[in-house]
C-alpha positions in Angstrom: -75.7 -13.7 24.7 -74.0 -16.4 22.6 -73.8 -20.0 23.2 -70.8 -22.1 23.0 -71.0 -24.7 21.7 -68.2 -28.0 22.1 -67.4 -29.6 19.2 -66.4 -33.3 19.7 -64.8 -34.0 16.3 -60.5 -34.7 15.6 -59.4 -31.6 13.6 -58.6 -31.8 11.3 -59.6 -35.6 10.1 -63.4 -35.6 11.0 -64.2 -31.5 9.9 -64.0 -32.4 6.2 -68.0 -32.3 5.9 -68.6 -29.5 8.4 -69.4 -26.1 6.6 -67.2 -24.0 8.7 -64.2 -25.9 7.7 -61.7 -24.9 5.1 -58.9 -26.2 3.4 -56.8 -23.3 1.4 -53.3 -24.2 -0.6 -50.7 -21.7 -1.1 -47.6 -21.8 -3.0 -44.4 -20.1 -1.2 -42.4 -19.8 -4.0 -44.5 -17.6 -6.0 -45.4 -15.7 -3.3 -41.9 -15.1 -2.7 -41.0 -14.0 -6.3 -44.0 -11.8 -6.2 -43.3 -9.9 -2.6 -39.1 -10.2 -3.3 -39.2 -9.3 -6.7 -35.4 -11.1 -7.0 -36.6 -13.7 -9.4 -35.6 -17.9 -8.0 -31.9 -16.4 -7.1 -32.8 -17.6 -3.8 -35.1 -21.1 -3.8 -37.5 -20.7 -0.4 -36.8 -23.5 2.0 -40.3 -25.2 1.6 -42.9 -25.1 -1.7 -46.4 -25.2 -0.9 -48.0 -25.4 2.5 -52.1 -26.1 3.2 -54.0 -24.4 5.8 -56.4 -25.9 7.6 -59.2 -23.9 9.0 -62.2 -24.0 11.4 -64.0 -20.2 11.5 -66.6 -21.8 14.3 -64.0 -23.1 16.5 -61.0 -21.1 15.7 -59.0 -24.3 14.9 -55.9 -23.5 12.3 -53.0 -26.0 11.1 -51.0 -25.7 8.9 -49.4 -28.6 6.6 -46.0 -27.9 4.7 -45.8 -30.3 1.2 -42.0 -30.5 0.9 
């Protein structure tokens, strides 16, 4: 039987020294040009976006830089 456990901290401010936390940057556009295979004829509507992660929690957000 597991435990639950309740965890008391703002996600994602206060996780940044919890080792279940993850921070993972990804950049649209190349993933674009890579899945589309059309080169920049059409630019994506946002560039890079930054998911934030808890794995013990199952927290996610996810930022957009643009």
């Amino acid at each position: 039987m597991e435990v639950q456990r309740a965890c008391f901290n703002e996600f994602p401010d206060q996780c940044v020294g919890c080792p279940e936390y993850s921070e993972t940057r990804q950049d649209q556009a190349t993933q674009l040009i890579l899945l589309s295979g059309m080169g920049m004829m059409y630019p994506p509507p946002y560039g890079e976006k930054v998911v934030k992660e808890c794995k013990l929690y199952h927290k996610r957000k996810v930022e957009y830089l643009r």
